[in-house]
Each structure stands twice: as C-alpha cells, then as structure tokens.
C-alpha positions, 0 to 999 in steps of 0.5 A, a space after each residue: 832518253 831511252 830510260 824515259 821512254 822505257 819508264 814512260 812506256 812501262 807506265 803506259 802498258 798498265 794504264 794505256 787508257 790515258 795515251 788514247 784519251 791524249 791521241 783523241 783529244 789532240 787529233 781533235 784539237 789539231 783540226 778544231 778550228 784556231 786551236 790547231 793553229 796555237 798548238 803544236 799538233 803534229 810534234 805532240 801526234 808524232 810523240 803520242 804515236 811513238 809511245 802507242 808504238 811502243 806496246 801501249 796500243 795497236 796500230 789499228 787502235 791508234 789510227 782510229 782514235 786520230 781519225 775519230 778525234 780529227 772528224 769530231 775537230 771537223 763537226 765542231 769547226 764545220 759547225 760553228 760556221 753553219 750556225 755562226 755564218 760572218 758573225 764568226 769574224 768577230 772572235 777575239 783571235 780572229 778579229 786580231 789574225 783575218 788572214 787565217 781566215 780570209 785566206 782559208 776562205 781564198 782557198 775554199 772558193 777556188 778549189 771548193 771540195 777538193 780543197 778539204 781534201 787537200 789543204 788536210 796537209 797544209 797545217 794553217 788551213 786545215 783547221 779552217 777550211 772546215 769553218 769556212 765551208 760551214 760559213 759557206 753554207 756547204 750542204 753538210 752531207 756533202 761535207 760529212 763524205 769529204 770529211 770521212 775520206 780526208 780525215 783517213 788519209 790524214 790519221 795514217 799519214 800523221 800516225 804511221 811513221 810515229 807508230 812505227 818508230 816506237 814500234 821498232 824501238 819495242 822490237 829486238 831489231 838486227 845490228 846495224 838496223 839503225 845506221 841504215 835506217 838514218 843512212 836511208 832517211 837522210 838521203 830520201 830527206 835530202 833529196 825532197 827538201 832540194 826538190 821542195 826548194 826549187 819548187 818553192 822558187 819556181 824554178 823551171 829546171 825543178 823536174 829535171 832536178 827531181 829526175 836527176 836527184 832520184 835516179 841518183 837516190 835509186 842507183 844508190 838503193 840498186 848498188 847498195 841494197 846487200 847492205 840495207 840488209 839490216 834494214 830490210 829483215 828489220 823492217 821486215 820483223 816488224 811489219 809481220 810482228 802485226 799481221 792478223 787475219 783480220 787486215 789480210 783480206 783488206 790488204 789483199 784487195 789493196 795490193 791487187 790495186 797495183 796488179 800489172 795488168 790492172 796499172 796497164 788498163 788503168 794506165 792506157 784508159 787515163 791516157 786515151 781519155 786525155 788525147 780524146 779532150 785533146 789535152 796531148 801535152 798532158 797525154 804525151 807526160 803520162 804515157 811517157 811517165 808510165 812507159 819509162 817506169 814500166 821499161 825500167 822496172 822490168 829491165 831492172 828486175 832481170 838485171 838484178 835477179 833479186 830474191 823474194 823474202 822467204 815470207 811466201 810458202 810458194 815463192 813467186 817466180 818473178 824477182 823482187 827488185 824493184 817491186 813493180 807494183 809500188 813502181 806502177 801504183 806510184 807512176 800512176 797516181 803521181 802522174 795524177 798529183 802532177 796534172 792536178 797540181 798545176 796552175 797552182 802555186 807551189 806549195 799547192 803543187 807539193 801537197 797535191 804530189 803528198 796526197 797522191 802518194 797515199 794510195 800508192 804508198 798503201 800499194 807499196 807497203 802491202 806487199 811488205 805486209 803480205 811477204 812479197 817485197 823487201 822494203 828496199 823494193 817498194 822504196 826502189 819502185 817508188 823512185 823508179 816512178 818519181 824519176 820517170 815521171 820527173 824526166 817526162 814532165 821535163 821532157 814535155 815541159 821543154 818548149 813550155 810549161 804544160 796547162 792545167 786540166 779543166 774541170 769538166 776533163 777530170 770529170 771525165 777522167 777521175 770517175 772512169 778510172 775509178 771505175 775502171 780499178 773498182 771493176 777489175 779488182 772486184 772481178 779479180 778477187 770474185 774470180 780467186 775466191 770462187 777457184 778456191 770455193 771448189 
C-alpha cells in the first residue's frame, strides 16, 4: 500500500495538473444532479485529497478547486431545473427513481433556503436540491449566494481531513503518532456513531447519552493527555509546516471570533433575545449550556496548569488546557444546531449539529494554527462544549420535549448575533492595528 502511494505521489509532484482536473471534475459531478447519486463521490474526494496531501498541491489549492467544481455541479443542476421546469421528471433515471426527486422537492419546500444550506451534507439530496430550486423557480441571485456560502463549507468539510491524511503521511511525524492518532480516532468515532444510533431512534435519553459518553471521552483526553504527546507535536509539525503570511491575517480575524468576551456578549445577546420571544425552555438550555462549559473550562485549566506550545514568542499567561475558545465557540453554535434542529427528524437533527460545528471547528483549529493550542486542547474544549450542552438539553428536556423556534424568532436572533460578532471583531482587530500604527 505505501509503495503505491509513495509511487503514486512521485508521479504526481511532476504532473499534479492532472490530480486537479480529477478534484475538479469530481466535486463537480458529486453536486451535479443524478450523477452524485451514481457515483461514489466522497470515497473518490477523500482518495483525491489524500494524493494532493501528500505534496501534489497546496491546501488552499485543493479546496478552491472542490469549491469551484461543486459551484459549477451547482449552476448546471440549478439550471436544468430553471430551463426544464417538470418536464425534467421524464429522465429516463428519473422516471425509473421519483423519490430522488420528489423527496428533495419535500425538503426544499419545508426548509426553502436553509435547505441548500443543509441538506449539502446529506448525500441523496445535494445533488438535487439545486435541480429542484431551479424547478421552483428560485430567484437565481438568491441562490447564487446560498450557493457561494454552502459550497465553502462543503469543500473544507469534504477535503480537509483527506488533505491532512496525505499530509501527514508525506511529513517526518514523532514515534507513536499513529497509534495515538487511531487511539483518538476511534473513541471520538465510537462515541458519535452511539449518539448517531439513539438519535436515529429517537430515543429520549439521547442527551443524557451524549452528556455521559463525552464527559467520559473528555476525562479520558484530561487524564491521558502526557500521552498524546506523539500526537500533539505531530500535529502540531504539520499545521505550521503551511503557515503563510498570506492565511495569517485570515486566521487572526477567525480566531478572534472565539474571544471570551466576544463569546460572553454574543452569549448573553442570544440568550435575552430568547426570554424576550419568550421562548424560556430554549433561553434556560443555552444559557445553562453555555454557563456550564465556561465554569468548566476555566475551573479545568487551573486544575490542570498545562503549558502552551513554544510556538508564540511571548507566551500567554493563561494555561492551554482545555482551550477556551474551541470550548465557547463550540457552546455557542452547537446551542444553535440544537435549537435549529428541532421539530425535525433526525437525520435533520444530525446534520443541522454537523453545520454547526463548521464555524466552531474553524475557531478551534486556528489556534492550533497560530501556535496557541495544542491540538488535544481544542479536542478537550470541544467536548467540554458537546457535555455541557448534551447535560442542559437533557436537564430542560426532563418534564417534555423542548419546541421548535418559530421562524420569525430566528429572524430575530440570527441577524443580531451576526451583527453583533461581525461589530466586535471588526472594532477588535481596527483597535490592534491602530496600537501597532504608532
């Protein structure tokens, strides 16, 4: 297996021309309408990534070629419907498999936009949804801008781990990295794919099953963190093996999204917005989910009095263990995949909790990035979050099942937080660059 791949990458570095037409082409069939159905999309992205992971192509490389190619997928689909309308029913695939279709159609007139948006990550509609909103004659700018936004998440939550894997088969990588690298993997895989089940079932001690299962998964990482220390420098080697000056003021202004006191603020707004729509179960589960993870983080930290990495010139003084801002960013916007999820079924429920954690999971790893965190703090941080959230929900959920938010409340709640995050980093970085301009 390695002497294919080590002969398949040497090929590769001299002609990687041809491993981007491949990741171009392919993301475009995966989101081109019935073909993503057909072909394996996803095992054949993930194998592309690997091989431009290994020294073939950049990271930045890789993902803009998914993201261009899965738009392209997206116009073609989008305007088949437009120019076919129900006329495109009578495909010969089609005509033999209705339910692709009349099933993506379901979807797209309950959700309407936020169903592009979501349904990217379930694989038997993403190919469709951009038909069907053309069939329903979606105002094309409209789409175009859902389009631009979902097709980003979807090339880095498709191509990152694949680039990675390559990557860190290319790099020198301490002894013992793989063992813990699979140690790590299986249990984060093990304890998903239970919480997955009991929500695939609907069973009602589905939260109290996650809270369980990751507050056992994060006193594991606590207790046996000298260990991953294979992993970490790992890790760690080949995150600032592509650091740029380029990505860097991108990845400052990300990171300072997970700011304490930027989380605090966007924390409470979110929260005294959903006690003035009086909407007190769902205002009582953030705010418990949120104060639990911020109590339990900074209580953590001084307990453990872990180091930083010796990336940063100037350390900072506050330990790294777990890290706080992958602990709040991934409170704050699991939180909002739980609340947005529900009323739905659960596949819904699951995938709502996966877009959720994209943003958050940009959080966590910019500060591997930049040097503050070792990658076993953001993994901490992030199940400090999911524990804390999973034991609210199950708390609130005791006497019954929490309702949905209407839409006119997520009207209210989505721009103003959005605003609200938008407002403070930008004041936050205007305010360092013009410390730094005298």
């Amino acid at each position: 297996m390695m002497q294919w791949f080590d002969s398949m990458t040497t090929w590769l570095q001299g002609s990687p021309h041809w491993l981007a037409l491949a990741i171009f082409l392919v993301a475009c069939l995966e989101c081109l309408a019935v073909a993503g159905i057909i072909i394996p999309g996803t095992v054949v992205l993930f194998s592309l990534a690997v091989l431009a992971g290994s020294g073939a192509l950049e990271l930045w490389q890789t993902l803009l070629l998914a993201y261009t190619g899965g738009l392209l997928g997206d116009a073609i689909s989008y305007s088949l419907g437009r120019r076919f309308h129900q006329r495109i029913r009578g495909l010969p695939v089609l005509r033999d498999h209705p339910e692709w279709l009349t099933t993506a159609e379901n979807y797209f007139q309950r959700y309407g936009v936020v169903s592009l948006l979501v349904g990217r990550y379930i694989g038997p509609l993403r190919p469709m949804l951009p038909l069907v909103a053309g069939m329903l004659d979606m105002p094309a700018v409209r789409f175009v801008l859902v389009s631009l936004l979902a097709a980003a998440g979807w090339a880095v939550a498709y191509m990152l781990p694949g680039w990675a894997t390559g990557a860190a088969l290319r790099l020198p990588l301490p002894e013992g990295f793989w063992g813990a690298a699979g140690v790590v993997s299986a249990t984060l895989a093990v304890m998903l794919l239970l919480i997955m089940q009991a929500s695939l079932r609907e069973r009602r001690w589905s939260a109290s099953l996650a809270a369980l299962l990751g507050a056992i998964a994060l006193a594991a990482v606590l207790i046996g963190f000298p260990h991953l220390d294979a992993l970490d420098q790992g890790l760690m080697t080949l995150v600032q093996d592509e650091r740029s000056a380029t990505l860097d003021p991108i990845v400052v202004f990300i990171t300072r999204f997970g700011d304490f006191h930027i989380q605090l603020a966007a924390g409470v707004l979110l929260v005294l917005l959903l006690f003035v729509a009086r909407r007190w179960q769902a205002a009582l589960f953030v705010g418990g989910g949120l104060l639990l993870a911020s109590t339990a983080t900074t209580v953590l930290k001084n307990l453990l009095a872990r180091s930083r990495p010796d990336v940063l010139l100037q350390p900072l003084e506050t330990y790294s263990l777990p890290s706080g801002h992958s602990s709040a960013a991934f409170a704050f916007f699991l939180a909002l995949g739980i609340l947005a999820g529900r009323g739905s079924a659960a596949r819904t429920r699951l995938t709502w909790l996966l877009v959720a954690c994209l943003p958050a999971l940009a959080i966590a790893l910019s500060r591997v990035y930049l040097g503050v965190h070792w990658p076993s703090d953001i993994i901490a941080g992030a199940l400090v979050a999911a524990t804390s959230c999973a034991l609210s929900l199950a708390l609130i959920q005791r006497a019954a099942p929490m309702q949905p938010l209407p839409a006119k409340v997520w009207w209210l709640v989505i721009p103003a937080c959005a605003t609200l995050l938008g407002t403070m980093v930008t004041w936050e970085l205007s305010a360092t660059l013009s410390r730094y301009s005298y």
